[in-house]
C-alpha positions as CSV (number, residue, x, y, z in Angstrom):
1,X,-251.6,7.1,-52.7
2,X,-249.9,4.6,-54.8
3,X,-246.9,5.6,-53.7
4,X,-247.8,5.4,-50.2
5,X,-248.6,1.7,-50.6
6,X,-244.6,1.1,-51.9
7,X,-243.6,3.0,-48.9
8,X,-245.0,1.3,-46.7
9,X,-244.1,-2.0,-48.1
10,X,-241.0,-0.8,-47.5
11,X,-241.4,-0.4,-44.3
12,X,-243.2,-3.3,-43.4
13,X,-240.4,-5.4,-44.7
14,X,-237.6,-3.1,-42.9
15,X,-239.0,-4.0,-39.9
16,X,-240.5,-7.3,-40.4
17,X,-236.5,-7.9,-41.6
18,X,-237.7,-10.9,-43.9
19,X,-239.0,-12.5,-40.6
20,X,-242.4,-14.3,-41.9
21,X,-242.8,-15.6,-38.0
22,X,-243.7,-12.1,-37.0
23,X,-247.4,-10.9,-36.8
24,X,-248.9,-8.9,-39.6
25,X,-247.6,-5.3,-40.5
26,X,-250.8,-4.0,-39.6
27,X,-250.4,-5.5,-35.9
28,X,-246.9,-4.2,-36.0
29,X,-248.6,-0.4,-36.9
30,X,-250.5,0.0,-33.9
31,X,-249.6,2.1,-31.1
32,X,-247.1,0.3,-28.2
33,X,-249.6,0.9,-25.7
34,X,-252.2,-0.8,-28.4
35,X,-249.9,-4.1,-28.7
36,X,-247.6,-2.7,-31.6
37,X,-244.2,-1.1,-32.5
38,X,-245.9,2.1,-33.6
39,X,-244.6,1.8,-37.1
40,X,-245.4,4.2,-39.3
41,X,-248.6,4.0,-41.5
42,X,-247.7,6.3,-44.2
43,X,-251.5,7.1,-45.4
44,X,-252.8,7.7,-41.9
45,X,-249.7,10.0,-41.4
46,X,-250.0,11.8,-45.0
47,X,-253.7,12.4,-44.1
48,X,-252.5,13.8,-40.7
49,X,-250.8,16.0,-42.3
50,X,-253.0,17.3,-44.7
51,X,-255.6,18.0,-41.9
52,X,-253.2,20.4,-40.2
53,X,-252.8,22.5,-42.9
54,X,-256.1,22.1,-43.4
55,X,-256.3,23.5,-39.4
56,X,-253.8,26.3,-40.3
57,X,-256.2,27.5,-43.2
58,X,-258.9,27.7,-41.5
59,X,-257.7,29.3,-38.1
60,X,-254.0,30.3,-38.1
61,X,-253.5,34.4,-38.6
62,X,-250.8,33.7,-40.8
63,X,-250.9,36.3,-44.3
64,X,-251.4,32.9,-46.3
65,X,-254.4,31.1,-44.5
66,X,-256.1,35.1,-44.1
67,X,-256.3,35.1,-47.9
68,X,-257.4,32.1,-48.3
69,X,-260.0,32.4,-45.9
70,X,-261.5,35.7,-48.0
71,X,-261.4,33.4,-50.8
72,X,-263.7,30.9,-48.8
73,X,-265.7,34.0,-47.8
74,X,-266.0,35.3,-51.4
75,X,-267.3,31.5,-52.6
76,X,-269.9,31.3,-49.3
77,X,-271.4,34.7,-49.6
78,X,-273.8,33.8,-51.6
79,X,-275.1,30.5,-50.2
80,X,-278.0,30.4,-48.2
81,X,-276.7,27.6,-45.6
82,X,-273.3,26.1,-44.9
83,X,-274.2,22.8,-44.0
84,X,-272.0,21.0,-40.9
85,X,-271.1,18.3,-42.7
86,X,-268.7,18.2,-46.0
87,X,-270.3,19.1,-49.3
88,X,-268.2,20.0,-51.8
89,X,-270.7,23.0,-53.1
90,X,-269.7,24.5,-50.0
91,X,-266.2,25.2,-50.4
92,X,-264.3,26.7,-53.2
93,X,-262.2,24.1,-55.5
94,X,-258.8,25.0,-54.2
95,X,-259.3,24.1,-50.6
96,X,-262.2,21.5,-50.7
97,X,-259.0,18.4,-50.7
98,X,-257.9,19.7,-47.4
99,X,-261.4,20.7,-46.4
100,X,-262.6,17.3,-46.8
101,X,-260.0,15.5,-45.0
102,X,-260.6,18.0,-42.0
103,X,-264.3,17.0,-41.8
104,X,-263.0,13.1,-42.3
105,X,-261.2,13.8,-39.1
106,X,-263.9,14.8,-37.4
107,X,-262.7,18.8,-37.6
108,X,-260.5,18.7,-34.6
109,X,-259.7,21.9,-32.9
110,X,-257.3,23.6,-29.9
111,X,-255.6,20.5,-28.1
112,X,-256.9,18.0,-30.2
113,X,-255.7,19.4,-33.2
114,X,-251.9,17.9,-33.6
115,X,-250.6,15.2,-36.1
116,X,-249.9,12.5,-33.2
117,X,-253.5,12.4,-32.0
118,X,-254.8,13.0,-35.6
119,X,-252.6,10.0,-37.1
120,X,-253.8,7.9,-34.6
121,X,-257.2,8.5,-35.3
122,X,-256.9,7.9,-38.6
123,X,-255.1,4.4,-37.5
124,X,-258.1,3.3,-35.7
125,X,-261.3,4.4,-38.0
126,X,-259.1,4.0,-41.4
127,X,-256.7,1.9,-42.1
128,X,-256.1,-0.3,-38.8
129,X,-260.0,-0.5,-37.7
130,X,-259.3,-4.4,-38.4
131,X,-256.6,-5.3,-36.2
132,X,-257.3,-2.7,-33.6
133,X,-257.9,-4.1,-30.0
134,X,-261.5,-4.5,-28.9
135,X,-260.9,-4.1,-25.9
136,X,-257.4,-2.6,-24.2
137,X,-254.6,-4.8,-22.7
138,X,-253.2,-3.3,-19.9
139,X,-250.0,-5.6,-20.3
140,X,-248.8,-3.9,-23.1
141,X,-248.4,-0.6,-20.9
142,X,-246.8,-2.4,-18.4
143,X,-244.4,-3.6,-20.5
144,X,-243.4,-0.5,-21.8
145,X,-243.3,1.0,-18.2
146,X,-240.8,-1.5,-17.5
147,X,-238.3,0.1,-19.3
148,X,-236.3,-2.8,-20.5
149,X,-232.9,-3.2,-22.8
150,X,-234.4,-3.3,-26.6
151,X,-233.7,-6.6,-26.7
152,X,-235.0,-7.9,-23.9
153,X,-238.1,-5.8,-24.6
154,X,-238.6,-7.2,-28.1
155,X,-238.0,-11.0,-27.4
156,X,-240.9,-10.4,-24.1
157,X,-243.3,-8.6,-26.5
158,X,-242.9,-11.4,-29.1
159,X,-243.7,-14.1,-27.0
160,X,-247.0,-12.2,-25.7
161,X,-247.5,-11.8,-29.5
162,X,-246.9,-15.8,-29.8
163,X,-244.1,-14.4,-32.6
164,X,-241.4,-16.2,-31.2
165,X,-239.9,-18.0,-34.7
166,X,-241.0,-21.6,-32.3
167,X,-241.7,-24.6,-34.7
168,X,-245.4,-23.7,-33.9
169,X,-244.6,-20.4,-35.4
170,X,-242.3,-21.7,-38.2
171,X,-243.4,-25.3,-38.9
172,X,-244.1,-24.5,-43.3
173,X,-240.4,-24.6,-43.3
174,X,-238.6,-27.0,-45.5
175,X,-236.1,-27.1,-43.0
176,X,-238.4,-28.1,-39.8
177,X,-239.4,-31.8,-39.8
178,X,-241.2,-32.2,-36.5
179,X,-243.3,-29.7,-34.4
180,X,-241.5,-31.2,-31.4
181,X,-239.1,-30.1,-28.7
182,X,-235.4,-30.7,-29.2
183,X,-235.2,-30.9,-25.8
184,X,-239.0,-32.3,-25.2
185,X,-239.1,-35.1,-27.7
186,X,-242.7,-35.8,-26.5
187,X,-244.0,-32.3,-26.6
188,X,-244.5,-29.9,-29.3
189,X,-242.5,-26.7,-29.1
190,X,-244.8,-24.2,-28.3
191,X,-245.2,-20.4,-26.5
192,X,-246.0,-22.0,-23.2
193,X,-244.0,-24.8,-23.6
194,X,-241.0,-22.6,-24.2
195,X,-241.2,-20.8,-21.4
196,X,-242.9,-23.2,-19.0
197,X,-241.8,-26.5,-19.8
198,X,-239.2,-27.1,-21.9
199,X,-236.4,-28.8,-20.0
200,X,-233.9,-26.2,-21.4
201,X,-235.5,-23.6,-19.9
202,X,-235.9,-25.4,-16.3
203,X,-232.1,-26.3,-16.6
204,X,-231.3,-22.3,-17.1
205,X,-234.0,-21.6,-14.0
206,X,-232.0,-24.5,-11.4
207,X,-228.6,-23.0,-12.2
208,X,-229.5,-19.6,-11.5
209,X,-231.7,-20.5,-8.1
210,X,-228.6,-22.9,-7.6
211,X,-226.1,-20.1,-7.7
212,X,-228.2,-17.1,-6.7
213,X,-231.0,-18.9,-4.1
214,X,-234.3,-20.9,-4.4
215,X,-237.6,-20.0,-5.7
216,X,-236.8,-17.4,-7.7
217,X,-238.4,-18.3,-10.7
218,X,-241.8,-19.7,-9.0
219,X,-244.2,-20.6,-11.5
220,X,-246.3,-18.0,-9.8
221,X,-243.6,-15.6,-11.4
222,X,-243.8,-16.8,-14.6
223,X,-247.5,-16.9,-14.5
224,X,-249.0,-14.2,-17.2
225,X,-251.7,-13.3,-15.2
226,X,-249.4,-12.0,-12.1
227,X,-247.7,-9.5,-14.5
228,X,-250.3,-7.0,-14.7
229,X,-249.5,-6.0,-10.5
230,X,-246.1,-7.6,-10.3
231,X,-243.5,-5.8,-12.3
232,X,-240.6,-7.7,-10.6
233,X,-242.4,-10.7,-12.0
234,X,-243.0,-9.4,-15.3
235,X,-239.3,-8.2,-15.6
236,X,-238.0,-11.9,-14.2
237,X,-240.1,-13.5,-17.0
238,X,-238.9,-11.2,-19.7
239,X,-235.2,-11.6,-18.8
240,X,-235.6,-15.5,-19.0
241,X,-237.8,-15.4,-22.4
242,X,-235.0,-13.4,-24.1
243,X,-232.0,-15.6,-22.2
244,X,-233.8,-19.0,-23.1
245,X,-234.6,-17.7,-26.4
246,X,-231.0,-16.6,-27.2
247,X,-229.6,-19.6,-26.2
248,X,-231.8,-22.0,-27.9
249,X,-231.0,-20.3,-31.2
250,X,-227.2,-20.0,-30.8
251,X,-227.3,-24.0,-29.8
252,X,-229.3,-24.5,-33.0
253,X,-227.9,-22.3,-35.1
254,X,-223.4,-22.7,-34.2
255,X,-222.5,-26.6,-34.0
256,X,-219.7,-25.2,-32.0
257,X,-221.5,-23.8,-29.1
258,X,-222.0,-26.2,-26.1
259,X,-225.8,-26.2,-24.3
260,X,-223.8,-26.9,-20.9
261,X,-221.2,-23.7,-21.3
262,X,-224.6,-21.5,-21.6
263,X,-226.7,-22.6,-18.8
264,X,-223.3,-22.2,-16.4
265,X,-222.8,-19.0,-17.9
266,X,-226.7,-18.0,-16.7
267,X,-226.1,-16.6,-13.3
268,X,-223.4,-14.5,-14.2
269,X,-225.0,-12.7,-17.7
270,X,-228.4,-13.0,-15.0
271,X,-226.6,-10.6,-12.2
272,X,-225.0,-8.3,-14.9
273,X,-228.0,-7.6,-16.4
274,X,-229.4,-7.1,-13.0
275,X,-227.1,-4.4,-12.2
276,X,-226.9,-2.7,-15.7
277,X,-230.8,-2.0,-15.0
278,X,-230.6,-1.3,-11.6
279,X,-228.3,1.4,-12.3
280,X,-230.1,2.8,-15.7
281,X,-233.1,2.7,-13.9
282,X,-232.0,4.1,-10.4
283,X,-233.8,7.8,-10.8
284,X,-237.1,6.1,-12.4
285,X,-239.5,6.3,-9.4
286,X,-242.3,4.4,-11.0
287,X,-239.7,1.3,-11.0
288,X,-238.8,2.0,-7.4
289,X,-240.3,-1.6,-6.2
290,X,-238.4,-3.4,-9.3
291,X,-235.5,-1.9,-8.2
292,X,-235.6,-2.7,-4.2
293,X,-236.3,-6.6,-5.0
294,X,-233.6,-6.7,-7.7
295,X,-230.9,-5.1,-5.2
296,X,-231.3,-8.6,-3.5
297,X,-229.8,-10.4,-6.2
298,X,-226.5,-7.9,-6.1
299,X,-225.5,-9.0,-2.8
């Protein structure tokens, strides 16, 4: 298993992508529908594995698994009780490793019995029991429902995450020397600040609703809690996250890039965005609503 552990350092750091303001690996392992990217974990998956060929053994008709079932039968004939639980006296030497991990996975059978399901099991009792969700977050499957451009999708899930690299998120930096606002001097830059307060992001909102009409970017829209039912909300927000976000790091970032020429270019990337999804997602019927209030804004 040692090498399993440099794998998936590996990993972790490929996906992190030297990023230290992301959340842990281990957050970044669980399911998408759990709050994660559903990275690999390698040990979960290795033991997945081994449990289906444990499965095989013990139930496929294949020449291989027959003979090694009359080997199990030859070791067992003598005993007087097999007990339900693993113990090693009960199964001959060659087969107990898969044996074992079979019973650790609770001996899954027919349906049940396929690497997805078993991996994630293993990710829940195993090796992720720690940052595994008490209690399920619907808003992670309505983000995924949503369909967005990768992007898009990522910058929304980090800021529900609070992983946006914000001064709250980077502020050990050498290169940070206030937790405030470049565009707030009064308040620190923070998750809801970014998307709620910060002047940059209200300038974005007034050119759009300038350009495009009033009120669309109410704060009942950008209110979390109206994204579980509201899916046009929920895609509004997540376009400005990832437009505010983009632009705050190219200003930051390129001496030559001018705050002014990106909040005037905001209604147009805005309505070109709108129609790329409209017309990837035209056949999706379970986005038929997000679709019929977004054709407003391609008039």
């Amino acid at each position: 298993m040692s090498q399993a552990d440099d794998i998936q350092r590996i990993l972790n750091n490929w996906s992190r992508n030297g990023q230290i303001s992301l959340p842990a690996a281990e957050t970044i392992q669980l399911p998408k529908k759990e709050g994660g990217w559903n990275l690999v974990n390698v040990k979960s998956a290795l033991l997945a594995r081994k449990t289906m060929v444990a499965h095989k053994l013990l139930f496929s008709d294949q020449p291989w698994a027959r003979h090694k079932r009359q080997l199990i039968s030859k070791h067992q004939k003598n005993l007087l009780k097999i007990q339900k639980n693993y113990k090693k006296k009960d199964w001959p030497s060659p087969a107990r490793d898969h044996v074992k991990t079979w019973f650790l996975a609770r001996r899954p059978q027919k349906e049940q019995a396929n690497t997805s399901n078993i991996t994630t099991y293993f990710k829940k009792n195993t090796y992720l029991r720690k940052k595994w969700p008490t209690e399920p977050d619907d808003i992670w499957q309505k983000l995924c429902c949503l369909d967005l451009p990768p992007q898009i999708h990522v910058n929304a899930w980090r800021w529900l995450r609070g992983a946006l690299p914000l001064k709250e998120r980077v502020y050990w930096s050498s290169s940070i020397d206030s937790l405030l606002c470049r565009w707030c001097p009064s308040s620190p830059q923070m998750h809801h600040h970014f998307l709620h307060e910060c002047i940059l992001t209200k300038k974005i909102i007034k050119e759009i609703e300038n350009k495009m009409g009033p009120r669309i970017f109410e704060d009942a829209v950008l209110d979390r809690n109206n994204w579980y039912d509201n899916k046009m909300s929920f895609w509004l927000s997540s376009w400005l996250i990832n437009y505010t976000w983009n632009s705050a790091a190219r200003i930051n970032l390129d001496a030559s890039v001018r705050e002014e020429s990106l909040v005037l270019a905001a209604p147009h990337v805005f309505k070109l965005d709108v129609l790329a999804y409209y017309n990837t997602s035209m056949y999706k019927n379970h986005l038929k609503k997000v679709k019929e209030g977004l054709r407003a804004f391609l008039r």
